[in-house]
Every structure is written in structure tokens, then in C-alpha cells.
C-alpha positions in Angstrom: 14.2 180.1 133.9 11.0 179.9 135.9 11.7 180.3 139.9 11.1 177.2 141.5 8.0 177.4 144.0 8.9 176.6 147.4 7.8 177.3 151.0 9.9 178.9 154.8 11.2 176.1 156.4 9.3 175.2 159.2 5.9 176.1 157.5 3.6 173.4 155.5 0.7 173.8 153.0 -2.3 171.7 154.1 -4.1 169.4 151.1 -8.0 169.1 151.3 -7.8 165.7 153.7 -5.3 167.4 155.9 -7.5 170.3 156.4 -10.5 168.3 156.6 -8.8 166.5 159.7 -7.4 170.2 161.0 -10.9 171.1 161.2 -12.0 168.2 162.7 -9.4 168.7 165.7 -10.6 172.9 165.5 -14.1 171.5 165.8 -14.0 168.9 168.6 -11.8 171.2 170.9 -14.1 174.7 169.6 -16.6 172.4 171.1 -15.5 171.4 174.2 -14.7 175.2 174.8 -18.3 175.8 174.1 -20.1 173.3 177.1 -18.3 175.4 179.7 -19.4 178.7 178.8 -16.0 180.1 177.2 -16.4 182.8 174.0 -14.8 183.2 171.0 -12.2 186.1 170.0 -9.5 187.0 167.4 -6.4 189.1 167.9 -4.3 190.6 165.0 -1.1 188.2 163.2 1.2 191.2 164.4 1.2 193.2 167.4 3.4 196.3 168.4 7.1 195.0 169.4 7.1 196.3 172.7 3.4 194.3 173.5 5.6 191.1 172.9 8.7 192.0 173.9 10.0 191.3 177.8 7.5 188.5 178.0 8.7 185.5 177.3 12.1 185.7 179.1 15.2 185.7 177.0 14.6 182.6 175.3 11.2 183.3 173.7 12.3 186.6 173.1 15.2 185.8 170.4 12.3 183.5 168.8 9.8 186.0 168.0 9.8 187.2 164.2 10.5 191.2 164.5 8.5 192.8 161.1 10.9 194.8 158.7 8.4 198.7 158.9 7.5 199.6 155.4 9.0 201.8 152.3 12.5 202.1 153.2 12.8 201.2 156.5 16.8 201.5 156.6 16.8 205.0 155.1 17.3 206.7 158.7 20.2 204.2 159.9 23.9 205.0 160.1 26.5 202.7 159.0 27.4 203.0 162.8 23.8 201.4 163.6 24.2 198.8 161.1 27.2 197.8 162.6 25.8 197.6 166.0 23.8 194.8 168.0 20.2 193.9 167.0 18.8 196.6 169.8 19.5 199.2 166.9 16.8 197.5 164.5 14.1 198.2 167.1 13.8 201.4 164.7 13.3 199.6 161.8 11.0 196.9 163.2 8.0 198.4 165.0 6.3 195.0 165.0 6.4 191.6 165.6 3.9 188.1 164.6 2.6 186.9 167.9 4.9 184.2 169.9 1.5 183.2 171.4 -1.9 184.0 171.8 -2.0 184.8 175.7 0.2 187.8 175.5 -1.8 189.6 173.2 -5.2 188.4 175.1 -3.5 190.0 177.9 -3.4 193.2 175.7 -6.9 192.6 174.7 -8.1 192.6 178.0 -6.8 195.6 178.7 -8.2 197.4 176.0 -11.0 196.5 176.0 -11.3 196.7 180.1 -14.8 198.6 179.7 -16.3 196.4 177.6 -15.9 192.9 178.9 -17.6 191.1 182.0 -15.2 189.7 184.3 -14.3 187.3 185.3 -13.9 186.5 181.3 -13.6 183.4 180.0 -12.4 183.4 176.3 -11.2 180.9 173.7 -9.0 181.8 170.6 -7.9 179.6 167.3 -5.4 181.0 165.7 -1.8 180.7 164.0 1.4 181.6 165.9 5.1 182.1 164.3 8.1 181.4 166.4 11.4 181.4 164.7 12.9 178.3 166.4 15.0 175.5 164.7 12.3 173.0 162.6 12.0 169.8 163.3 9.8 166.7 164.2 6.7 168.6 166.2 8.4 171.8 165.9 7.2 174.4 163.8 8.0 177.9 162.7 4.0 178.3 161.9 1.7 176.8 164.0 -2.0 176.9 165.3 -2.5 177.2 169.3 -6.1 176.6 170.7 -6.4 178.5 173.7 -8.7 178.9 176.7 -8.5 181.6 179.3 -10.2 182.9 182.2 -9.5 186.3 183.6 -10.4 188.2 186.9 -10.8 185.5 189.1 -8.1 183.6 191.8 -10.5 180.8 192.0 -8.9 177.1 192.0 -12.4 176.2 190.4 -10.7 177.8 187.1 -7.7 175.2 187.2 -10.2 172.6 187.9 -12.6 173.3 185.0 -9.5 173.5 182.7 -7.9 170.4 183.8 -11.5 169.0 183.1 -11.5 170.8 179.5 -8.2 168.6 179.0 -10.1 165.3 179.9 -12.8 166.2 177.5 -10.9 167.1 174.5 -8.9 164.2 174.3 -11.8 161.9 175.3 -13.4 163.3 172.1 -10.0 162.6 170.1 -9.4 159.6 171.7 -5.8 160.0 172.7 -4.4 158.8 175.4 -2.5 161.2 177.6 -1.2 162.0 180.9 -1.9 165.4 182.6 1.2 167.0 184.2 0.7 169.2 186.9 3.1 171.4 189.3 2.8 175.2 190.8 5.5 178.0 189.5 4.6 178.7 193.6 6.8 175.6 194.2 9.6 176.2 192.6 10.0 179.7 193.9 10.2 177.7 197.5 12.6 175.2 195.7 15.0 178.5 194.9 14.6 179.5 198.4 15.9 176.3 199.7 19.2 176.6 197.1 19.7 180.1 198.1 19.2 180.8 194.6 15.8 183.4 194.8 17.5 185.7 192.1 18.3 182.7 190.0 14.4 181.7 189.4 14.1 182.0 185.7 17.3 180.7 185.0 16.5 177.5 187.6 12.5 177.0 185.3 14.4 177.3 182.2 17.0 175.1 182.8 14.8 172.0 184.7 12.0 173.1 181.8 14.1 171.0 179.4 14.6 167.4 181.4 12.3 165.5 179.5 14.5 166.2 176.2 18.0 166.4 177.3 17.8 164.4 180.9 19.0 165.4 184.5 22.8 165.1 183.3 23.2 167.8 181.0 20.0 169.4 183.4 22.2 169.8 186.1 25.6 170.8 183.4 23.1 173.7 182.3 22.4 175.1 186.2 26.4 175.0 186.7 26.3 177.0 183.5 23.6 179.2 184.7 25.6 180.0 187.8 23.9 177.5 190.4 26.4 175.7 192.7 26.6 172.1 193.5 25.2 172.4 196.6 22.0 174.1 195.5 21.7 171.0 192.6 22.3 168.7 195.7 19.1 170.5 197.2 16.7 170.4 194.2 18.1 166.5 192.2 16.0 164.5 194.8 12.7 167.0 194.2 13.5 166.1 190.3 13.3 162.9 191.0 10.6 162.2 193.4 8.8 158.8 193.4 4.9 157.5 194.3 1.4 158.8 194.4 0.6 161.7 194.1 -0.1 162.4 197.7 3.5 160.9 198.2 4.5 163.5 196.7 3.0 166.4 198.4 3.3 165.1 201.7 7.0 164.7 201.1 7.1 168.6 199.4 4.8 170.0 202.1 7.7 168.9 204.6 10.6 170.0 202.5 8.9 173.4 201.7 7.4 173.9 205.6 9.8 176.9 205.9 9.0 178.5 202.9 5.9 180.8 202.5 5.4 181.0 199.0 6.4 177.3 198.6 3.7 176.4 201.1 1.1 178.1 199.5 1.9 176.2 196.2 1.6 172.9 197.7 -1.9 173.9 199.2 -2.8 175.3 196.0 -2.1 171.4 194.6 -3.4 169.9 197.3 -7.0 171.7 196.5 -6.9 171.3 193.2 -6.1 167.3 193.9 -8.9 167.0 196.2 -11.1 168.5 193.7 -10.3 166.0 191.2 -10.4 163.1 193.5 -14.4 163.6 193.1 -14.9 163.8 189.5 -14.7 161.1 186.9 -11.4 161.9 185.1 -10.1 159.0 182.3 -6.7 160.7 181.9 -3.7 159.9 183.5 -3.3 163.2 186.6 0.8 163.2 187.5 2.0 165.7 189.9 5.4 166.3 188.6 7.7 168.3 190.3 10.4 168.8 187.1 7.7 170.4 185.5 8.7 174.3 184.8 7.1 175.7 181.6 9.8 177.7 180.9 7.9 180.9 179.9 8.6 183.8 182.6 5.3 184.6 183.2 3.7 182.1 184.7 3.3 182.5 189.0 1.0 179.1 189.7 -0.1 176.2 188.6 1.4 174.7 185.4 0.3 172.0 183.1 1.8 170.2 180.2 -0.1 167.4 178.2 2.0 163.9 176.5 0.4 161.5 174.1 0.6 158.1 176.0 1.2 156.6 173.1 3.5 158.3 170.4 7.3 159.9 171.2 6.1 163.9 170.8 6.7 166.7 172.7 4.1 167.9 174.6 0.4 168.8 172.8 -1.0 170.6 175.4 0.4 173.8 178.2 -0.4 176.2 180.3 -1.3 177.5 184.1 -1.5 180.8 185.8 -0.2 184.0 185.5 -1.2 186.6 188.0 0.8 189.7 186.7 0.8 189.6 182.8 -2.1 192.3 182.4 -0.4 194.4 184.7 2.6 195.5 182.0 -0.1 196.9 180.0 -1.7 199.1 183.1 -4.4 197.0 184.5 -2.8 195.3 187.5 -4.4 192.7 190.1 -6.3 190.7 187.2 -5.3 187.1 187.6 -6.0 185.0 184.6 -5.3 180.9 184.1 -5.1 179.2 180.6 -4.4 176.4 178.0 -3.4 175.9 175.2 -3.5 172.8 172.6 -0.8 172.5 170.4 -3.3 171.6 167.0 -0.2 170.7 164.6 1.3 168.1 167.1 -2.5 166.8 167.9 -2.7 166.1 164.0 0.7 164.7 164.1 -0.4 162.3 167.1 -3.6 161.4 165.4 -2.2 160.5 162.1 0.2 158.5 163.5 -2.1 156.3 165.7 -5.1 156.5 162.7 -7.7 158.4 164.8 -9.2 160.0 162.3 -12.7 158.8 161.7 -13.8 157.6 158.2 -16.4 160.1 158.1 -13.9 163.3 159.2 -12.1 162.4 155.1 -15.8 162.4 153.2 -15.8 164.8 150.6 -18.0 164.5 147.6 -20.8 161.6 148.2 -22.8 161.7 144.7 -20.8 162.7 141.0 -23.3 163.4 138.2 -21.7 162.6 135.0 -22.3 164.6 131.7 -23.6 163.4 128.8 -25.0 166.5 127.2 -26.8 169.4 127.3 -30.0 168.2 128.1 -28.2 165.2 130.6 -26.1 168.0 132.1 -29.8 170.3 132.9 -31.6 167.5 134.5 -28.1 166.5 136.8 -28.1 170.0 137.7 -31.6 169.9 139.0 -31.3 166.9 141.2 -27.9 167.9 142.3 -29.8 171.0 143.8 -32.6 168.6 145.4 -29.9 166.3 147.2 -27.5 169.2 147.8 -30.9 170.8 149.4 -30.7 167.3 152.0 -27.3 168.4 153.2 -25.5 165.5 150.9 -22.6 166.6 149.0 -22.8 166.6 145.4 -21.0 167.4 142.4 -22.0 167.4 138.2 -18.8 166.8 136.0 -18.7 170.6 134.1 -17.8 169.1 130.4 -19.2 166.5 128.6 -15.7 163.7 128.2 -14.9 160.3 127.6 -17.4 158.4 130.3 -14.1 156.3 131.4 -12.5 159.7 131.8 -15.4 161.2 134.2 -15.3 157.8 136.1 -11.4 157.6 136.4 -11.8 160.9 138.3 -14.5 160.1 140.3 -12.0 157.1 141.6 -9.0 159.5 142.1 -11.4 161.6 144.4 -12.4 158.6 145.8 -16.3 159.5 145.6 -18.2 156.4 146.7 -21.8 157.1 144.4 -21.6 158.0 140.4 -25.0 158.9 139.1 -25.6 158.5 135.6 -28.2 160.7 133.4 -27.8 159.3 129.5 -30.6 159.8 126.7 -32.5 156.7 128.3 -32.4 157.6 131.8 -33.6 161.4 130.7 -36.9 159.6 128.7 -37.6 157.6 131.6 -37.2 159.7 133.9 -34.6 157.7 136.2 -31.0 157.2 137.1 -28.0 155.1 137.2 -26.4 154.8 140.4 -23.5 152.8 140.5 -21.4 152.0 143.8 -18.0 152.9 142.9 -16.6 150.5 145.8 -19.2 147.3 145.1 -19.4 148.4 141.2 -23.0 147.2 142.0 -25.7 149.7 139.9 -29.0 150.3 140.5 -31.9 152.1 138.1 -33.3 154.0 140.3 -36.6 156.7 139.7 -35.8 160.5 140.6 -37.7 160.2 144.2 -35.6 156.5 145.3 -32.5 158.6 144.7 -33.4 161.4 146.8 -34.7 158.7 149.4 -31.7 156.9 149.2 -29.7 159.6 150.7 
């Protein structure tokens, strides 16, 4: 009995409209990227486990796919080892599929220290796996589109990015709203608690309020080892109210004793003020539950939400000041995006974004009708195909119904028509497969009429 073909859970095969509108979404943010000067690289599907692990905090790290090594890799184990915890298959799986595409442009930068220009400003499309549960706008394969600059502490960098954001989903048009908070100010907020040691635990926890709400928020701290009193401290922060300005004048009070937590709330400040000058259409929230819960972020975070459809969010990011350092070039602070592509198409299919024009395919089918039919399609297939129009003969000569009842599955708008007349006369039939109107039509009005 034949296997039945099947696909990982979590993973999805694309048909030729889906990718057509996947590229469209690669195309409009590629050029975005472009107009402010970032460049393009690619980093490998797997890196060595120790790149990836120890950088996403616990969580991420029980997500990343861990790469069984080649030949036998369980040859040199023990029973003993096999009996042990997962540490012991570190031996047997050297490597790992990226989690995410920063990490490894962290390891990139290092490498290839001598070669770049800094501060360097790079973009990357590329797949990610992370072995989390599947479900709606959660995948185990997925395609980040990421922008990065490196080896400067400038705010201008957040600024430009938050700017990229504005532009991209201008260009989709998708409503969204901009999050923004500073990693700065919630190390001040675990001051306050008394919790300093309980940071990631704190990010990871309040990192999850949108989907599980401030209940079970504050159930997960208790769990974590906070105290009532410190959740007494940081539930009116969570749940701050007005403007923007509201809210940093309120947090630049509550944090006025804490240095670190100061300097995040000027760090906001200036990157407000900036954006108080430029013309911004999205939606800019300061939001003060906002964590991003992976470890390595030290400044300002964002996270992008559709306006519009019930998704997690489709865009993340901030700065990290201390990520290249792990790999031996320390003192290189970086600041980055990344748009989630899957959930984008997910949004946009949804709400019918899509332009017409994005799902064109073949414009023009010749039919065939013979050998001599077939030659002279060929030929002006070439001359239209030369004008950038899309064009396709029919490779055997069928039933004409049968060559027409494809070109209507493929939904191809134009059928041109080269039969023993046509050939002596040296014209065409072109018949509009949506009017059914058809037009004879000499071999230089076709090529003008495309």
C-alpha cells in the first residue's frame, strides 16, 4: 500500500497564487528596506547549537529544533545517557535550525567584523523553525523579514525603524498600531518590586497579557516567585491610561529614583519627540505591558497589531546592546525588526488586500492547431513575451473545447487563436475569455494591443 503523502504539523505548501501574494509581501517590504539604505544578506538554515543556545531565555530555548549529527549519531551513547535528561543529546545534536534571524546576524557580524562598514545596516528574508504548539498564526516554519542596524547607540536608528513600520504597512495597506516600551523601563519597574534578580521572569510573565489577561498575568508572577506586594507595585504601570505623554510623565515620576529606569523614559521621550515632527499614519501607543519576552533585548521594544483582524502580533523587535558580545566582539549595539510574513498574508487574505494585479499569471494562451499553427504561435509568443507580457502556447494539439476549458481553469483573461485561415491571412483570433467578445486581429494590432 502506497504511503500517504503528508506534511510536519505546523508547516504548509504554498500553491502558485499563495506564492504570488508571498512575494508580493517579500517585495513591498524588500522595498521599503531598500529607500533607507539597508543591504541584503543570507545566513545558513542551521547554525552550530551553542551559536543558538543561551539566547533566547528558557522559553525559546526548549523551542529550537536541535539537528540529529549524521551516520550513527547514537553509536557513542551509554544506556546510562539515554536514560538521562536531554543535556546528554548535546553529543548527538551539534546543530540546530535558526529560532530567528538576529542571533545568527549577531554571529555574522562577528565573523565577518573585518569586512563590514559600521555602523551596518542589513536586511534578511528568510525561513525560521521554532518547535512551538501550531495554531491560528502560529507556525513551526515560518518567514521573518528582518532589518538591523549595528554599531551605532543612536535613537535616529529606532526612529528610522519605527518609520520603516509606517511605510511597509502604508504600502500593504493594513491598518495597525505601533507599540512601543524600553526593556530600560522595566528593569526600573523590578527595582521598585525589589525583584532586580527576577527580570526575565517579570518580561516573560507580563510578555503574555494580551493573550491570557492580567489575572492569570499576575497567577504566573506568584508562580515565578514574585510577592503580592511587588504585583501591587507594577498592576497600576500595566494598566496605565491617556496620551502618550500621560504616560511618561506619570513613569518619569514613578521611576525618578531609579537610574536605569530614568534613562528609559528619556530614551522614549526622544524617540516621541522625534516622531511628533514627521508625518506618521499609524496608530504610535506607548505601552508599558509591553515586554517582548526574548532575554536579550536591553532598550526600546516594539510589537505591531493588525487594527483590524484578531492576530497576534505581525511585527517585533528593539534593541539589544550585548548580543554580539557572546560571540567576542563586545560594545556593538545593534536595534532591529522583524515582520512576521505568514501572519501579514494571513491579515491580508482575510481583509482582501491583495491587489488584482499581485494574482496575474498567464495574460495571452496560444492554442494549437497543428504543426504549422503551433510554429507561427511560437513566433509571436516570443515577440509579446519580448514586451514583458506573459504568454503561453498549448504544447499538444487537443479537442479546441479542451484547450479552452483549461485556459478558464487558469483563469487566463486572452486566448489567441492561429487555425489554417488565420495562418493564410496572416492574422489572429483573440477572444476575451471574460466578455467572450473576439476580435481578428493582424500580427502587429496584437502586439500593439498589449
Amino acid at each position: 500500500m502506497a504511503q500517504k503523502p503528508g506534511i510536519p504539523s505546523g508547516t504548509r505548501d504554498f500553491s502558485p497564487i499563495e506564492t504570488a501574494k508571498r512575494t508580493y509581501i517579500f517585495d513591498t517590504v524588500k522595498s521599503v528596506f531598500k529607500t533607507f539604505g539597508f543591504q541584503q544578506i543570507e545566513t545558513p538554515a542551521m547554525e552550530n547549537l551553542p551559536t543558538l543556545l543561551g539566547k533566547y531565555g528558557n522559553e525559546g530555548d526548549k523551542l529550537l529544533f536541535k539537528i540529529l549529527n549524521s551516520g550513527d549519531a547514537f553509536s557513542k551513547l551509554t544506556a546510562e545517557d539515554l536514560n538521562h535528561s536531554s543535556a546528554s543529546f548535546i553529543n548527538v545534536c551539534e546543530k540546530g535550525l535558526r529560532y530567528d534571524l538576529t542571533v545568527p546576524f549577531a554571529r555574522y557580524v562577528v565573523q565577518h567584523q573585518s569586512e563590514i562598514s559600521f555602523p551596518f545596516r542589513r536586511y534578511q528574508i528568510q525561513p525560521v523553525w521554532r518547535a512551538d504548539r501550531p495554531q491560528k498564526g502560529r507556525y513551526r516554519e515560518f518567514y521573518q523579514c528582518d532589518v538591523d542596524v549595528v554599531g551605532s547607540t543612536s535613537l535616529l536608528n529606532e526612529v528610522e525603524l519605527i518609520q520603516i513600520v509606517n511605510e511597509v504597512y502604508k504600502k500593504l495597506n493594513i491598518n495597525v498600531t505601533l507599540k512601543v516600551n524600553n526593556r530600560k523601563v522595566l528593569s526600573g519597574l523590578a527595582e521598585l518590586m525589589n525583584a532586580a534578580d527576577k527580570l526575565t521572569d517579570i518580561t516573560v510573565a507580563i510578555d503574555k497579557i494580551d493573550k491570557i489577561g492580567l489575572g492569570k498575568v499576575k497567577a504566573e508572577l506568584r508562580e515565578r516567585g514574585i510577592g503580592d506586594n511587588a504585583i501591587a507595585v507594577l498592576e497600576p504601570i500595566l494598566t496605565l491610561s491617556g496620551s502618550n505623554a500621560d504616560k511618561l510623565a506619570k513613569m518619569r515620576e514613578a521611576l525618578k529614583n531609579s537610574e536605569v529606569g530614568s534613562l528609559g523614559v528619556q530614551e522614549l521621550t526622544t524617540i516621541f519627540e522625534y516622531l511628533q515632527n514627521l508625518d506618521m499614519s499609524c496608530k504610535i501607543e506607548l505601552d508599558l505591558s509591553l515586554a517582548r519576552g526574548l532575554s536579550y533585548y536591553t532598550g526600546a521594544i516594539f510589537e505591531v497589531k493588525a487594527n483590524d483582524v484578531e492576530i497576534g502580533s505581525i511585527t517585533g523587535g528593539g534593541r539589544y546592546d550585548n548580543l554580539t558580545g557572546v560571540f567576542g566582539l563586545p560594545n556593538v549595539s545593534g536595534v532591529g525588526i522583524s515582520f512576521g510574513a505568514d501572519r501579514i498574508y494571513d491579515v491580508m487574505t482575510q481583509l482582501n488586500l491583495f491587489p488584482e494585479s499581485v494574482l496575474m499569471g498567464t495574460q495571452v494562451m496560444f492554442v494549437n492547431l497543428g504543426e504549422k499553427e503551433e510554429l507561427a504561435s511560437v513566433k509571436l509568443a516570443l515577440q509579446l513575451r519580448q514586451k514583458g507580457i506573459a504568454v503561453e502556447v498549448y504544447p499538444e494539439n487537443r479537442k479546441l473545447s479542451k484547450q479552452f476549458d483549461y485556459a478558464n481553469k487558469r483563469e487566463i483573461p486572452y486566448v489567441a487563436v492561429i487555425g489554417e485561415s488565420e495562418l493564410e491571412k496572416g492574422m489572429v483570433a483573440l477572444k476575451n475569455m471574460k466578455t467572450g467578445e473576439q476580435k481578428m486581429l493582424s500580427h502587429e494590432e496584437l502586439l500593439s494591443t498589449f
